[in-house]
N, C-alpha and C positions, 0 to 999 in steps of 0.2 A: 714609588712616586705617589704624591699626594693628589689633591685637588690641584688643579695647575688650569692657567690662564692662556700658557706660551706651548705647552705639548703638543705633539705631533700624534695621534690616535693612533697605538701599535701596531692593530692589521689594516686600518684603512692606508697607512705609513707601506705596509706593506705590500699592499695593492698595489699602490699606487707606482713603489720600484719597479713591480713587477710588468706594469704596462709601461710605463717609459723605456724598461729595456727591448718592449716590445713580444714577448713571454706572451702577454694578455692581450687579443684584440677586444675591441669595444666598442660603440656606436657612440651617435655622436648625441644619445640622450644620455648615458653614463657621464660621458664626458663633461656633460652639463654639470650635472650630479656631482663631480669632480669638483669645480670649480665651483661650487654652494660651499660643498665642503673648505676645499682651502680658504674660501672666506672667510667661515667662522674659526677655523684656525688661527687666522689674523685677527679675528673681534676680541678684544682686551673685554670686553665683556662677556664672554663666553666662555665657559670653564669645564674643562674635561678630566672623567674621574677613572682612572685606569681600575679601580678596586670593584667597582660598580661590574666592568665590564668582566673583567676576573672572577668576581662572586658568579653571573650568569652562567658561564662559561664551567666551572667546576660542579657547579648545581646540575647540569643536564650530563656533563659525563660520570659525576659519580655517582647519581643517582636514575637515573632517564635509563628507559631503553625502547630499542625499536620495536612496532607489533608485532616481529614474530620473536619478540622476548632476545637478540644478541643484543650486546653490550654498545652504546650510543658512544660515540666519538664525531664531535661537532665538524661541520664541515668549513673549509674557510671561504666559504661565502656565508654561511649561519656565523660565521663571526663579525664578520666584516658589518651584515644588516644588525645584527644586537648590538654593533658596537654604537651606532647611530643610537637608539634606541635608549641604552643605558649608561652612555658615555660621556653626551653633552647636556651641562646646567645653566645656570643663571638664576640667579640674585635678587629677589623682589623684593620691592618695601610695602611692608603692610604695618599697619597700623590696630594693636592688639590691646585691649582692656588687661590691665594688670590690678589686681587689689593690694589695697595697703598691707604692709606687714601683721598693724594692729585689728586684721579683720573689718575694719571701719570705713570703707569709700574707697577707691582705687581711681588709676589715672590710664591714660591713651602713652602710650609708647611706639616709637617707630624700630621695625625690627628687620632685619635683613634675613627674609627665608629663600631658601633652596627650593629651584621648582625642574624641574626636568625638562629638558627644552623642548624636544621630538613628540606630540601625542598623537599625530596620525603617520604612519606608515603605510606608502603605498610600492607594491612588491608586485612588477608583471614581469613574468620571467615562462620559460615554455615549459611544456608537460615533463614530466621527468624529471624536474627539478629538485623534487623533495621540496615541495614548498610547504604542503600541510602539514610534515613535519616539524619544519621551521616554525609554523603557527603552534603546535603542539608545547613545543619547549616551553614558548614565548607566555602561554596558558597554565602550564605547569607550573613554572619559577612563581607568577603570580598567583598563583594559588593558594602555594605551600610558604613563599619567603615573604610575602610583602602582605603585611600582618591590617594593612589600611583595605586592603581589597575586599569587599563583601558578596557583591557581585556583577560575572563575569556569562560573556554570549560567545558562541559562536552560530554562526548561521552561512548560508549555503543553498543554492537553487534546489537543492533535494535534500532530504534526511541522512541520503548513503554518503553524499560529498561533505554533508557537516560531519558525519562520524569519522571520516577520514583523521579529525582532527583530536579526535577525542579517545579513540581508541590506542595508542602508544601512551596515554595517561593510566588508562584501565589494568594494561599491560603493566606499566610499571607499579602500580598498585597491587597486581596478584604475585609480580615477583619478588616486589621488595629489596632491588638492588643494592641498594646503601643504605647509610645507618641515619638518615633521615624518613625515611620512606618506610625502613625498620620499623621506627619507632612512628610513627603515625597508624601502621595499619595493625600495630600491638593489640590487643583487646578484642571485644566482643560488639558487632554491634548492637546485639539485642538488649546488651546490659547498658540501659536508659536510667537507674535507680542507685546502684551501690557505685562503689569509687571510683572515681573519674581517672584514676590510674589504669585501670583496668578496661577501659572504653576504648572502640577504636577511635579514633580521629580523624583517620582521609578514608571516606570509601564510595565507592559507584551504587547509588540508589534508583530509585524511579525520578529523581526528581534530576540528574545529571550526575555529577561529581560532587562532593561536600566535602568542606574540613572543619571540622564542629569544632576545631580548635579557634580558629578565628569568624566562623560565622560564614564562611564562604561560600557559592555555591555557582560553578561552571552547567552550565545550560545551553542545550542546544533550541534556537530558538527561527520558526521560519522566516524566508527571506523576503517579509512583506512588511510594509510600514505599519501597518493595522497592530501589527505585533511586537515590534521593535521601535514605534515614537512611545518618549516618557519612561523611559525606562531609566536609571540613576546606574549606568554602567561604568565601572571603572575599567575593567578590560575588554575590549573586541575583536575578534577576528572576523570578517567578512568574505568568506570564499570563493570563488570564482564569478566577481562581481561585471567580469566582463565578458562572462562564456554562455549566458543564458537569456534570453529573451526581457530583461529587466528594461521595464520603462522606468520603475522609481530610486529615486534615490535612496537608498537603503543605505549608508554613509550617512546622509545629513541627515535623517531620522532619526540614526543613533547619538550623533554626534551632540542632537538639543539636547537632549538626557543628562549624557557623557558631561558637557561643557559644562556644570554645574560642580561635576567632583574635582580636585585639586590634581594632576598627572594622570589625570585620563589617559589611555591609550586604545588605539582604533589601527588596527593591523588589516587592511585589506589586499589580499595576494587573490594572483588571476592568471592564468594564461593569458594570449590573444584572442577574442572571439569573432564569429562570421556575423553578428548584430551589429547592424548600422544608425547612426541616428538615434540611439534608445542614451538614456543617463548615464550608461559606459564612454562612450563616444563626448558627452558634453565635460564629464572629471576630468578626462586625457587634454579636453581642449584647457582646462585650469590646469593641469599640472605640467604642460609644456609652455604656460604661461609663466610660471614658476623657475623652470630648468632656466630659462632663457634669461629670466631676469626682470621680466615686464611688472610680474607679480612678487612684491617681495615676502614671501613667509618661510623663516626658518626654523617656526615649528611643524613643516611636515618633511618626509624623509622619502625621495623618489627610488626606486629603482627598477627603469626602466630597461629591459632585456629584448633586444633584435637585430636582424640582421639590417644594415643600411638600406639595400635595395636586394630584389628580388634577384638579382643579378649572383646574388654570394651565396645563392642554394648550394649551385655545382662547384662553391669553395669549400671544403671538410675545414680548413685552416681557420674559417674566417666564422664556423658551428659557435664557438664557442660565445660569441657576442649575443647570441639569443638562450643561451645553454649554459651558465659559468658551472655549472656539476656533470657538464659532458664528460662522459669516460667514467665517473664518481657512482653515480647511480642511475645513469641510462648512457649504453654503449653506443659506439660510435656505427655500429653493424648496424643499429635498432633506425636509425637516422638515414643511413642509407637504403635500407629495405624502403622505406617512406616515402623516401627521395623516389625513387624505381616505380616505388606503385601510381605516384602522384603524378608521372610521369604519361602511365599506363591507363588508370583509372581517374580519368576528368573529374568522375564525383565523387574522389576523395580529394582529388587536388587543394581547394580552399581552407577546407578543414587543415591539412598538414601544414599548409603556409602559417596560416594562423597560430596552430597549436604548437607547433614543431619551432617554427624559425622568426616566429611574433609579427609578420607581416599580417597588418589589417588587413582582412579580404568580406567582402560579402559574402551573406549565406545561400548567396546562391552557385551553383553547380550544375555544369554543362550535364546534359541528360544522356547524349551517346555522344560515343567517342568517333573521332576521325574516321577511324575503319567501319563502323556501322555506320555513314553515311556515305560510305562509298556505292554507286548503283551497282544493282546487277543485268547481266542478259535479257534482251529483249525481250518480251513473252507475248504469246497471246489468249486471250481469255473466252474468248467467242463463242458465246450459249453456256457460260461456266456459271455457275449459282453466286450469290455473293451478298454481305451486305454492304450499305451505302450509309456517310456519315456525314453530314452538315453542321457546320461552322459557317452562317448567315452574317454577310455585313453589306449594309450599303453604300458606307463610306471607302477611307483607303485602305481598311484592312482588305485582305481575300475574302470573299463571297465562296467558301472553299470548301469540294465536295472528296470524299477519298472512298473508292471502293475497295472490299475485301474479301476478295477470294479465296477460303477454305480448299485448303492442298493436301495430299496425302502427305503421312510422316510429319504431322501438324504443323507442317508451311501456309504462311499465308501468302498470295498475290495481290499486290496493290497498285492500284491506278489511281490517280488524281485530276479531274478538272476545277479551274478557279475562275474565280471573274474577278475584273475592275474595272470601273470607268474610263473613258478615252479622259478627262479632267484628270485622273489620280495616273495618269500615265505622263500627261507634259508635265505635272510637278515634278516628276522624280530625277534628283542629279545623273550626270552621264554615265557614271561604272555601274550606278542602280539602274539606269537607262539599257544597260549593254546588257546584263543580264536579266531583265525582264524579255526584251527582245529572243534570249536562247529559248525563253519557255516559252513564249509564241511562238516560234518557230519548231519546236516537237508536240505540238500543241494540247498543253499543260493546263495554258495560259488564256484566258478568252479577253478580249477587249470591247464593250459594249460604249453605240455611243452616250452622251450623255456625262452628266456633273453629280448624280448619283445612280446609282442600278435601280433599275424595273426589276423585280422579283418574276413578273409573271415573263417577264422577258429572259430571265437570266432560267425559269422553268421550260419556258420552251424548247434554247438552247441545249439544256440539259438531256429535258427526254428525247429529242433528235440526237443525240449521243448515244445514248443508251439503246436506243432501237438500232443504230449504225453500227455502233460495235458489240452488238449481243449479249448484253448482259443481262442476266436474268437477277433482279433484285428481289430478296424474299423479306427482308426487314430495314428495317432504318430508324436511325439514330442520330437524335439531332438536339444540338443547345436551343433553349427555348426562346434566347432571345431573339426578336425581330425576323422571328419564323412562323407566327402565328398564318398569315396570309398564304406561303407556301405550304405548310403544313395541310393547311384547310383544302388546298385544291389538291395534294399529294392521296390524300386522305380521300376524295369525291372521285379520283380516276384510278385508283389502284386500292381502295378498300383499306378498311382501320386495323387490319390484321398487322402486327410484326412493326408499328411505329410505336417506337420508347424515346421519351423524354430524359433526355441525358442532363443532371443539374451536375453546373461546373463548383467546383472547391476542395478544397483539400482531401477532407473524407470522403469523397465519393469517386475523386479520380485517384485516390493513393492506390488501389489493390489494382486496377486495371494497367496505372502507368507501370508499375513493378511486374508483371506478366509483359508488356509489351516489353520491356526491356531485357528482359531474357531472352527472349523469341528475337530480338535486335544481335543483344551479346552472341548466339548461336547463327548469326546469319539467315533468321529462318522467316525474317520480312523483306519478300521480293519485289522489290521494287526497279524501274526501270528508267525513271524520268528523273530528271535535274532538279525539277521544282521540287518533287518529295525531299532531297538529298540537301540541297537547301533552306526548308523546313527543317529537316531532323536538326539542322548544322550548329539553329539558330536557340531551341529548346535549352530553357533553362528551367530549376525545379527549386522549390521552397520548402522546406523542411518544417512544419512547427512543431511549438511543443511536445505533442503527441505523436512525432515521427511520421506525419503524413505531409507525402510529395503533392504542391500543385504544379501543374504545367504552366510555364511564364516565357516571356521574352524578354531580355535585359534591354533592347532598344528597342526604340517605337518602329523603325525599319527593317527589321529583324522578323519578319514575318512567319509564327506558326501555325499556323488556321489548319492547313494539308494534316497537321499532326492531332491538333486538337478533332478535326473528323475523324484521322481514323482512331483516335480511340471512342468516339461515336459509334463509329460503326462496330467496332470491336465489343463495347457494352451493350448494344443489339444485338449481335451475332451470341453471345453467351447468353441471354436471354430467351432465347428462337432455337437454340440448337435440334428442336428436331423438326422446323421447315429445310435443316439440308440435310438429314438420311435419308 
């Protein structure tokens, strides 16, 4: 079959059987995707080149191999997206200076050229897909076959994620599978002077990949605009454009460059990521503008990979709609161990949704799980040494203190007093009403009157506590906001020894939170009150770039202050350890 108008696209033809017999499940973003596609099926102006897709396709199995060097056999979802890619054309009139025969003035002609329809592909599909693969080929073919390409990027939130891409090229260069690849990496590269038969032609330098046959040069390049606007890019991959912390659009950067060369292409593949709100989140909102129909552009090529609803975790049947290389190149075992942990371990939960089954989730992650926040046995602590941790508010947060008493066998004991206003008490709804009430009633919970807290009120309270139930406090540790005043009289009646200024953020609470959460996972923070358990319930933790946890609340009524002192108290207590030998 030739160039054709009326054809039906081999493997997407074949897909497509495959889900109507019901073989294939799929989402109802594919499905879109579907229905793009039959349309241009039906456009008489639309023309599909099965030779195109055939040359791709024989190009990466006879020559391609995988990075650890066995033999490359395309997968039929790597056919299905290259078939988008290298399959559908159309017809432009342009208008070309032609010269006379006799050398002497020439005229404007109008000419009908061939342009490729597809130049952005957008590919989110979950971890184990082999999608950098996919990218790999897609960089390959245009390397070595398409004699127009000069140069080509890939880029990636890290260096190690861009080589992902790049390395099954390198591979296939030291192996030299077939007799193109043969004959490219024949020769010497040193030999720059005598006969260019004798040169090689494709090889991995400092500068990326080269084919000095056509002037080409593949480059890894980072994922910042500073780096990648103005660049005249004929090929791009974009790699995990929605897994990393990216505010820019790193897409329309390349894209101003790109739209200058004639079949540009812009391949950006991704997992699901836990980043909300960043330039990941506003493309999805254009490209499901797109699926739908609101937006019409058919030169870009969707495929989106997920489960419908959270619901179709505990379906293995229904894996496949966020996974089409399930069973292929990540087992069905791999998926369920996942499944199990994400089950078990809250702070991996989001992450797997995300990555695993393409459910959008924030990056945030419940801090302990159900079972560490279950209380333990009563205790009492009475003349026991301890340190004391403040999280100060005078509004409707907690005013909230948490002590911590040093146990043999490295247990800690903790007790918690809080304050709030009699005002931040009628505001709150009746189930929040009901349970504020439990913690007054084991008394957790203080109710002062008034429309904000007295500090020196809410000190008073405090040290008549402390004298009542015999705690002997050797240090303290306290967030510095809106504790200057307490601080100051803490400091004139109990002396400046063993007070440490706790500052809150990421790097400073990341190495304390991850000790407290050991000593949680171990059951080795004894705690006995409702309020604490409450607290823990509500903890939620933020990850950035640098892999440091802050301490957060997802709601504004989700109160963790009890949690944020004791890790006060806790960075005290490590500071002080020999006021308790």
């Amino acid at each position: 079959m030739a160039l054709s108008n009326t054809a039906i696209p081999r493997y997407y033809g074949q897909f497509r059987e495959a889900v109507m017999r019901g073989e294939i499940p799929v989402c109802k973003e594919i499905s879109m995707e579907m229905n793009r596609i039959d349309d241009l099926i039906a456009n008489p102006g639309v023309w599909y080149d099965d030779q195109a897709v055939e040359g791709f396709i024989k190009y990466c199995e006879n020559e391609l191999t995988l990075t650890d060097g066995a033999d490359l056999t395309l997968l039929d979802s790597f056919k299905l997206w290259a078939e988008q890619i290298f399959g559908w054309y159309y017809f432009e009139e342009r208008s070309t200076y032609e010269p006379n025969p006799d050398g002497h003035g020439g005229h404007f002609v109008k000419k009908s050229v061939k342009r490729r329809l597809v130049n952005k592909q957008y590919l989110i599909v979950a971890r184990g897909a082999a999608k950098s693969m996919y990218a790999s080929c897609i960089q390959s073919y245009f390397l070595n076959c398409d004699t127009t390409t000069t140069h080509q990027i890939t880029t990636a939130p890290t260096m190690k994620q861009a080589e992902e891409v790049m390395s099954p090229i390198r591979t296939s260069i030291t192996r030299s599978r077939g007799p193109l690849f043969q004959f490219l990496t024949e020769g010497s590269l040193q030999n720059t002077t005598g006969s260019k038969a004798n040169r090689v032609k494709l090889s991995s330098t400092k500068k990326g990949i080269e084919n000095f046959l056509t002037g080409s040069l593949l480059e890894i390049r980072p994922m910042s605009i500073n780096k990648l606007q103005g660049l005249r890019t004929k090929v791009a991959t974009v790699d995990e454009w929605l897994s990393g912390d990216i505010r820019e659009d790193v897409v329309g950067a390349i894209e101003q460059g790109a739209s200058k060369i004639d079949d540009y292409l812009i391949l950006a593949i991704s997992s699901e990521g836990t980043v909300r709100n960043g330039s990941g989140d506003t493309i999805k909102m254009e490209l499901m503008d797109i699926l739908k129909g609101e937006y019409i552009n058919p030169h870009v090529s969707i495929w989106y990979y997920k489960l419908d609803s959270i619901d179709e975790v505990s379906e293995p049947d229904k894996w496949l709609k966020a996974n089409p290389n399930l069973g292929k190149t990540v087992k069905y075992e791999v998926y369920q161990l996942d499944v199990e942990r994400a089950e078990k371990a809250p702070a991996a939960r989001n992450d797997i949704l995300a990555k695993r089954f393409g459910i959008p989730m924030e990056g945030y992650t419940y801090f302990f799980s159900y079972e560490e926040t279950l209380t333990h046995r009563k205790r009492d602590y009475w003349q026991m040494p301890c340190a004391l941790g403040a999280d100060l508010s005078q509004g409707d947060d907690f005013c909230a203190f948490t002590f911590l008493f040093p146990l043999s066998n490295g247990k800690f004991g903790i007790k918690v007093r809080s304050y709030i206003s009699s005002l931040t008490l009628t505001k709150l709804p009746a189930a929040m009403r009901a349970k504020y009430d439990q913690f007054m009633a084991e008394g957790s919970l203080v109710v002062l009157d008034g429309t904000v807290l007295d500090m020196m009120e809410v000190y008073e309270d405090l040290d008549h506590h402390i004298i009542e139930c015999g705690y002997d406090v050797r240090c303290f540790g306290y967030d510095p906001y809106n504790a200057k005043e307490f601080i100051a009289r803490w400091e004139s009646e109990n002396g400046p020894f063993g007070i440490e200024k706790v500052i809150q953020g990421a790097r400073t609470e990341s190495v304390p939170l991850g000790e407290l959460k050991k000593l949680s996972e171990e059951r080795m923070l004894l705690f006995d009150e409702e309020l604490m358990s409450f607290a823990m319930g509500n903890c939620i933790t933020l990850e950035d770039t640098n892999g440091n946890r802050k301490l957060l609340k997802k709601r504004y009524e989700e109160k963790i202050d009890n949690v944020a002192a004791m890790l006060d108290a806790f960075v005290a207590y490590k500071l002080n350890k020999e006021a308790f030998e």
